[in-house]
Rosetta silent file (secondary structure, phi, psi, omega in degrees, C-alpha in Angstrom):
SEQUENCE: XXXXXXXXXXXXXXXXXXXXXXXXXXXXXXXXXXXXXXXXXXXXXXXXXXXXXXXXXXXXXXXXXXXXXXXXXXXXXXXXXXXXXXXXXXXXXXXXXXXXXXXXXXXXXXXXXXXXXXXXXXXXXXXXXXXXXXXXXXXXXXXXXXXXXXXXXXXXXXXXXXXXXXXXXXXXXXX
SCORE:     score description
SCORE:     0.000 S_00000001
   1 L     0.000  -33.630 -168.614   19.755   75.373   -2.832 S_00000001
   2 L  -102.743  -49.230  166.653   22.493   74.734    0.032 S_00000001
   3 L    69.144   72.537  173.657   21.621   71.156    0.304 S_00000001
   4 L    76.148   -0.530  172.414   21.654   70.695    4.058 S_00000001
   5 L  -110.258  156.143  177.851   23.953   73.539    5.031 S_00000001
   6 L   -61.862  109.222 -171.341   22.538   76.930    6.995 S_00000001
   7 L   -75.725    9.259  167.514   22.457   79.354    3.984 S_00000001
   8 L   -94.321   -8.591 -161.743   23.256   82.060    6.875 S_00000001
   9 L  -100.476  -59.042 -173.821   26.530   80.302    7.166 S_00000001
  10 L   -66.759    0.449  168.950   27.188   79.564    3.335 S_00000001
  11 L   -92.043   -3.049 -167.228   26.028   83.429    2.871 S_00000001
  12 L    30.108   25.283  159.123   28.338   84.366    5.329 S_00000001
  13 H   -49.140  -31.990  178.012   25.347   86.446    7.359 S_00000001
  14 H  -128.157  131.069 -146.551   26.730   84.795   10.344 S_00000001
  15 H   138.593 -101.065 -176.805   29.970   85.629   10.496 S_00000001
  16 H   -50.328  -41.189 -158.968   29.539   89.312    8.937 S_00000001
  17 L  -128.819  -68.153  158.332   26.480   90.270   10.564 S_00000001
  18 E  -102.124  168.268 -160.726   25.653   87.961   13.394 S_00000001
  19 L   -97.129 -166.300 -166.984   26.835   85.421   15.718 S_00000001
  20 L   -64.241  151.217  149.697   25.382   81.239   15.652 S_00000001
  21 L  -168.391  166.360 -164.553   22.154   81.276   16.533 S_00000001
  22 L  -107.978  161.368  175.431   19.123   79.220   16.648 S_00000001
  23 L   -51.475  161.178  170.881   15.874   79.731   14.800 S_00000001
  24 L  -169.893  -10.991  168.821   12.817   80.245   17.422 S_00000001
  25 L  -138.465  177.584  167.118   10.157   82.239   15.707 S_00000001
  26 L   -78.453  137.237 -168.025    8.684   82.691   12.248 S_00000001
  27 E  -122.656  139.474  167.369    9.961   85.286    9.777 S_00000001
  28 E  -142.083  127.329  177.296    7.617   85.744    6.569 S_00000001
  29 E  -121.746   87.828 -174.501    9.580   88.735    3.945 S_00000001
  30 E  -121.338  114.609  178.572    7.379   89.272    0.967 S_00000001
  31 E   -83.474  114.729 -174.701    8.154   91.921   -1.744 S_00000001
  32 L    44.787  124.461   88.400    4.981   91.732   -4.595 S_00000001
  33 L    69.521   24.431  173.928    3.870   88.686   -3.569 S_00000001
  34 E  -107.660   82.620 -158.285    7.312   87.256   -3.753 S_00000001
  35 E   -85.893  153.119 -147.560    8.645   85.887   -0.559 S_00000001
  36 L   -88.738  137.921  161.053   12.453   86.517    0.143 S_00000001
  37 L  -119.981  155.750 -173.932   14.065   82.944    0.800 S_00000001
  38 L   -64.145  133.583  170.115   18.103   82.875    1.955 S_00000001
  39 L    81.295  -35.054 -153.243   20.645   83.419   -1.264 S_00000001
  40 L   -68.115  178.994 -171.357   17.953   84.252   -3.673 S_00000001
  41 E   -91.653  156.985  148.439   18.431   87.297   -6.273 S_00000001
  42 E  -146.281  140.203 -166.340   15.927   90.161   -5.984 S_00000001
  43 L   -96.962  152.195 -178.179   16.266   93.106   -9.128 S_00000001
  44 L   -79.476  -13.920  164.390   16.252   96.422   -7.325 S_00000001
  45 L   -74.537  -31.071  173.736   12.788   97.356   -8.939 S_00000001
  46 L   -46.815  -61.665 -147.144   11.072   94.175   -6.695 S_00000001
  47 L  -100.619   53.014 -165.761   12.699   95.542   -3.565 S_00000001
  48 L  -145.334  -15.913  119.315   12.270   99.217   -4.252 S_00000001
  49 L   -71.826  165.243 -163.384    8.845   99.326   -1.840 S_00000001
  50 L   -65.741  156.866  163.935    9.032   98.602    1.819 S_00000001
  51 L   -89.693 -165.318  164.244    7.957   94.769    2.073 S_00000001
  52 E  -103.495  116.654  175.286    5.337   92.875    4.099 S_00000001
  53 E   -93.398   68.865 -137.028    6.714   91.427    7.084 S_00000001
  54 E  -121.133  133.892 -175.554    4.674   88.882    9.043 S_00000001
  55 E  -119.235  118.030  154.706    6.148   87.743   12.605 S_00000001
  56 L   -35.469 -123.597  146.965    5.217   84.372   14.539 S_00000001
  57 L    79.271  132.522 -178.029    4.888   83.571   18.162 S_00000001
  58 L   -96.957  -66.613 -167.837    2.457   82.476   20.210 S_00000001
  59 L   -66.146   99.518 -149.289    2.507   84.533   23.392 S_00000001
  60 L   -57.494  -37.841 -179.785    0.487   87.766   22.289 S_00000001
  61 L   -51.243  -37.132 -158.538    2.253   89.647   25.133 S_00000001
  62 L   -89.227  170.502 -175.604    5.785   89.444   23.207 S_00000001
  63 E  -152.359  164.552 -161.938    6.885   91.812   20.886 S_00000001
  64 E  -129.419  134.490 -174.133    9.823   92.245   18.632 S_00000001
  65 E  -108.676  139.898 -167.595   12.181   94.118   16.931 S_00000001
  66 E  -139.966  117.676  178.018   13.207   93.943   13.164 S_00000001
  67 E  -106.694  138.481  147.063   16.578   95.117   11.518 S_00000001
  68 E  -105.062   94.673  178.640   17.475   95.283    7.323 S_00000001
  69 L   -84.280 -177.889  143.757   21.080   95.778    7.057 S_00000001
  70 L  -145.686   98.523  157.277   23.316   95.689    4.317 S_00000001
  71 L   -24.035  -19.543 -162.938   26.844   94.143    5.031 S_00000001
  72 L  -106.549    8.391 -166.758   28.008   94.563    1.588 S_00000001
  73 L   -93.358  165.098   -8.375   28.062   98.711    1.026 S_00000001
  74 L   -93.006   -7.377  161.555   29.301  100.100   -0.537 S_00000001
  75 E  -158.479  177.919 -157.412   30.258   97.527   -2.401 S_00000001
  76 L   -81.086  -12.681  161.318   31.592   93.730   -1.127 S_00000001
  77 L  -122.404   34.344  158.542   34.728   94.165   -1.713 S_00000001
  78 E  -122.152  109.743 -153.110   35.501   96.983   -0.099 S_00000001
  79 L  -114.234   25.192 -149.694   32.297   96.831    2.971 S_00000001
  80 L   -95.214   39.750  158.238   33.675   99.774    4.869 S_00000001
  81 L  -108.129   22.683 -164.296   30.417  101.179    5.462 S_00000001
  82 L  -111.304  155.838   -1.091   29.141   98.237    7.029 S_00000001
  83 L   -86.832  145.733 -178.032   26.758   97.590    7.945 S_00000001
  84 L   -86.350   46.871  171.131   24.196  100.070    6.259 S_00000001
  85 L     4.620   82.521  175.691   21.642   99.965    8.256 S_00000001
  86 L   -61.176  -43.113  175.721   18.138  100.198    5.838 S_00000001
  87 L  -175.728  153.234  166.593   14.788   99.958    8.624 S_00000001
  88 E  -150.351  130.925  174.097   14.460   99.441   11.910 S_00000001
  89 E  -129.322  140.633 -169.023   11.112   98.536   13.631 S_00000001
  90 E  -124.601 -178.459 -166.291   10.339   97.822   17.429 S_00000001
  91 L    20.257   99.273 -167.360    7.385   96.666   19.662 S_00000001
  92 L  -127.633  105.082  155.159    5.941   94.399   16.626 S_00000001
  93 E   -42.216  153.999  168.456    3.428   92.046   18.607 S_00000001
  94 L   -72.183 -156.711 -160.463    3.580   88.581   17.940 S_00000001
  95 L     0.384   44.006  179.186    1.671   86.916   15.257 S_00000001
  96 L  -117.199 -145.397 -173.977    1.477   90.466   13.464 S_00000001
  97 E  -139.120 -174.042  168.678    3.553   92.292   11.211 S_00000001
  98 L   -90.557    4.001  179.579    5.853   95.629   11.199 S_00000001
  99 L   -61.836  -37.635 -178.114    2.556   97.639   10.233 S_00000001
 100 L   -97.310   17.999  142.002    1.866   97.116   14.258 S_00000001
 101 L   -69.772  179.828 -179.337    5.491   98.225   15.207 S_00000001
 102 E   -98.708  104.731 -169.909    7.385  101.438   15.558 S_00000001
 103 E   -89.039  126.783 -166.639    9.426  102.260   12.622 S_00000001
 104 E  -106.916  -26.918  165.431   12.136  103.748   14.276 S_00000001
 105 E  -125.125  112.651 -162.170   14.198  104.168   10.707 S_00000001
 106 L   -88.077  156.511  178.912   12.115  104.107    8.007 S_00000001
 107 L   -28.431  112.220 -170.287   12.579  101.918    4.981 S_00000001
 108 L  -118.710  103.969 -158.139   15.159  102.856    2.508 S_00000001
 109 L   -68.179  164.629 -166.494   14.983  100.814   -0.376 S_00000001
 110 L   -92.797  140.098  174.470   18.490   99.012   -1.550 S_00000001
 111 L  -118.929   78.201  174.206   20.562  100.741   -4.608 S_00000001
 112 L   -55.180  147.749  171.441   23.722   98.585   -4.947 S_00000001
 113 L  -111.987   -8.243 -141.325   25.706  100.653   -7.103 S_00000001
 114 L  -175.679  108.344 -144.523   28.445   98.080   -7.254 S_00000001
 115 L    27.591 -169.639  172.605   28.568   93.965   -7.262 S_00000001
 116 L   -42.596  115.765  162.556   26.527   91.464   -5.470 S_00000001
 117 E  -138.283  168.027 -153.473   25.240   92.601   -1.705 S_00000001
 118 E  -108.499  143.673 -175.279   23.542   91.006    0.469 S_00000001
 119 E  -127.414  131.516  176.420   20.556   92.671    2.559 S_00000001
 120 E  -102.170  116.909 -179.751   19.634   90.730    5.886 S_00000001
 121 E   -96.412  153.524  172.906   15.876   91.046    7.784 S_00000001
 122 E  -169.914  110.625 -175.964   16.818   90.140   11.625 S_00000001
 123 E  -110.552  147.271  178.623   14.286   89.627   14.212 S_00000001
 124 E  -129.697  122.273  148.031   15.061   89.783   18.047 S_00000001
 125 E   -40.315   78.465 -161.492   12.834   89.042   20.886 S_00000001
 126 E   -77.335  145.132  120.633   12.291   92.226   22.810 S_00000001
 127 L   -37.433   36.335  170.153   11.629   91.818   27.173 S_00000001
 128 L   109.584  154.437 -162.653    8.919   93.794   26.717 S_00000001
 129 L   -38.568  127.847  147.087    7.248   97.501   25.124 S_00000001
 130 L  -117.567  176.100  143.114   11.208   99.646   25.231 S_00000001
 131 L   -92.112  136.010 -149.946   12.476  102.634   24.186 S_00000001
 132 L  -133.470  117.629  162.653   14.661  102.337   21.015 S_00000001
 133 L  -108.134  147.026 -179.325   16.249  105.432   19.831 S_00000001
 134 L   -50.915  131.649 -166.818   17.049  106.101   16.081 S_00000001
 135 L   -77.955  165.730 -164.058   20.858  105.703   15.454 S_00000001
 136 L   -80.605  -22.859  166.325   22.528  108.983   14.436 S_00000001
 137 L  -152.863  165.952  164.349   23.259  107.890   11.042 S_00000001
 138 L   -48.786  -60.214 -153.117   22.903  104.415    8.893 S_00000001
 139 L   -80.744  164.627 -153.119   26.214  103.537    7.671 S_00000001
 140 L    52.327   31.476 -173.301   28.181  101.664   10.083 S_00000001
 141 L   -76.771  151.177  176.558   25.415  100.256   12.287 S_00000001
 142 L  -131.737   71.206 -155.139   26.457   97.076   14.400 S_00000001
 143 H   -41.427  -34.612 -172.483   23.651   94.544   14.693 S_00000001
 144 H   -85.390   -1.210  170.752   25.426   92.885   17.959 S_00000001
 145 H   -87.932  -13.656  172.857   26.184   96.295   18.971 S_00000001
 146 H   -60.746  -93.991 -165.765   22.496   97.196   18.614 S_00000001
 147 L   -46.786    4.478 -173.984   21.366   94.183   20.417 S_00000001
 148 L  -103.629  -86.653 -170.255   23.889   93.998   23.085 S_00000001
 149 L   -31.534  -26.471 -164.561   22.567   98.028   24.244 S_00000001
 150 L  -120.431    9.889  176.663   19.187   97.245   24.011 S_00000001
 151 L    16.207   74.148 -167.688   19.605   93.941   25.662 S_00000001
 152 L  -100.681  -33.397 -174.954   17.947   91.870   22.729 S_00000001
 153 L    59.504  158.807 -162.947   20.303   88.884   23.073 S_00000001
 154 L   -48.204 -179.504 -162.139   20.574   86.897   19.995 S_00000001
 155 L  -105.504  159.893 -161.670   18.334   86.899   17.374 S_00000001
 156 L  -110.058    4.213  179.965   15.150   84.258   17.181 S_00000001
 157 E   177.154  141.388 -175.154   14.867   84.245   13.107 S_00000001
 158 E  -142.919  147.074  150.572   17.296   86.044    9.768 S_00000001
 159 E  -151.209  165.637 -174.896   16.657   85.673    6.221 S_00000001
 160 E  -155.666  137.231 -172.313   18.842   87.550    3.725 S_00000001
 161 E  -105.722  171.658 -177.402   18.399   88.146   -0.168 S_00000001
 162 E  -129.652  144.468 -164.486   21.015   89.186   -2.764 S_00000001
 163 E  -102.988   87.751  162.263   21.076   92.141   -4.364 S_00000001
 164 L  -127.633  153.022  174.393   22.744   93.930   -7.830 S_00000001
 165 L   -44.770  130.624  159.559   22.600   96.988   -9.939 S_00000001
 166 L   -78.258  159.167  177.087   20.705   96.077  -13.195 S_00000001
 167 L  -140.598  161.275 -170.328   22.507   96.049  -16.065 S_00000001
 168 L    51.166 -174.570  165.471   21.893   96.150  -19.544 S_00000001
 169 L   -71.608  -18.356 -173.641   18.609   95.784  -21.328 S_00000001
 170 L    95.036   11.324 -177.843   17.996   92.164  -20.362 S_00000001
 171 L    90.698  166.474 -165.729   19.114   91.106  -23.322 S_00000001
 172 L   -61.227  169.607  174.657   18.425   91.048  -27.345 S_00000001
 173 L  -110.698  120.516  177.269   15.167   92.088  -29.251 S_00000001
 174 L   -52.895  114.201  162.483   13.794   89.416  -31.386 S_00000001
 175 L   -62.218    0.000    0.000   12.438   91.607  -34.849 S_00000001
């Protein structure tokens, strides 16, 4: 789709939401049996249950934390509620999912009300079981200000989907 460039870069996820960073574990984001790839569309009825989340890793000891912002609310081009913080889950073993984390915000599925937005999964590398407290509200969450308090250091794997209000019927009805 990008054709050799980092679709976090031509997405402007890094940039907006995070700084460069390299890949280092596995990310799997699957809504219905649909897995989330960078830039693709998702209709807000796909994304309207929490997804299935599957995490990499080899050393069973580590564990992980996983944010779903949205950069774009309330709408992209005015963003000044961003980011809008969606779920947040902590101590996620490796080669599990967020079913064996802590949902520390629980899933809020996305309702663009207004153009294109973009919603971003971001997993970080925890030092071990912490305590992660719930932020006092969503909007205006600050993934590098999360991870910089909670001394997460960059993130080891992002993928980020796009987002819009449906409109219309979907088009005419044959008689």
């Amino acid at each position: 789709m990008f054709r050799g460039r980092d679709p976090l870069v031509v997405g402007r996820v890094i940039g907006d939401v995070l700084d460069p960073f390299t890949r280092s574990i596995g990310l799997r984001v699957t809504y219905n049996n649909r897995e989330v790839s960078n830039g693709y569309d998702l209709r807000i009825a796909q994304v309207s249950n929490q997804p299935r989340v599957e995490i990499g890793g080899e050393d069973l000891r580590s564990f992980y934390t996983l944010l779903m912002v949205d950069p774009d609310a309330p709408s992209p081009s005015d963003p000044n509620l961003r980011e809008y913080l969606h779920w947040l889950v902590t101590d996620i073993p490796a080669t599990t999912g967020t079913s064996f984390g802590r949902e520390i915000v629980c899933y809020e599925n996305p309702r663009p009300s207004m153009g294109i937005h973009r919603f971003v999964f971001v997993l970080f590398s925890q030092l071990g079981r912490q305590t992660v407290y719930a932020p006092e509200w969503r909007q205006n969450f600050s993934t590098r200000e999360f991870a910089e308090l909670y001394n997460l250091g960059s993130p080891v794997a992002a993928v980020f989907f796009n987002c819009q209000r449906n409109t219309g019927t979907g088009g005419r009805r044959m008689p």
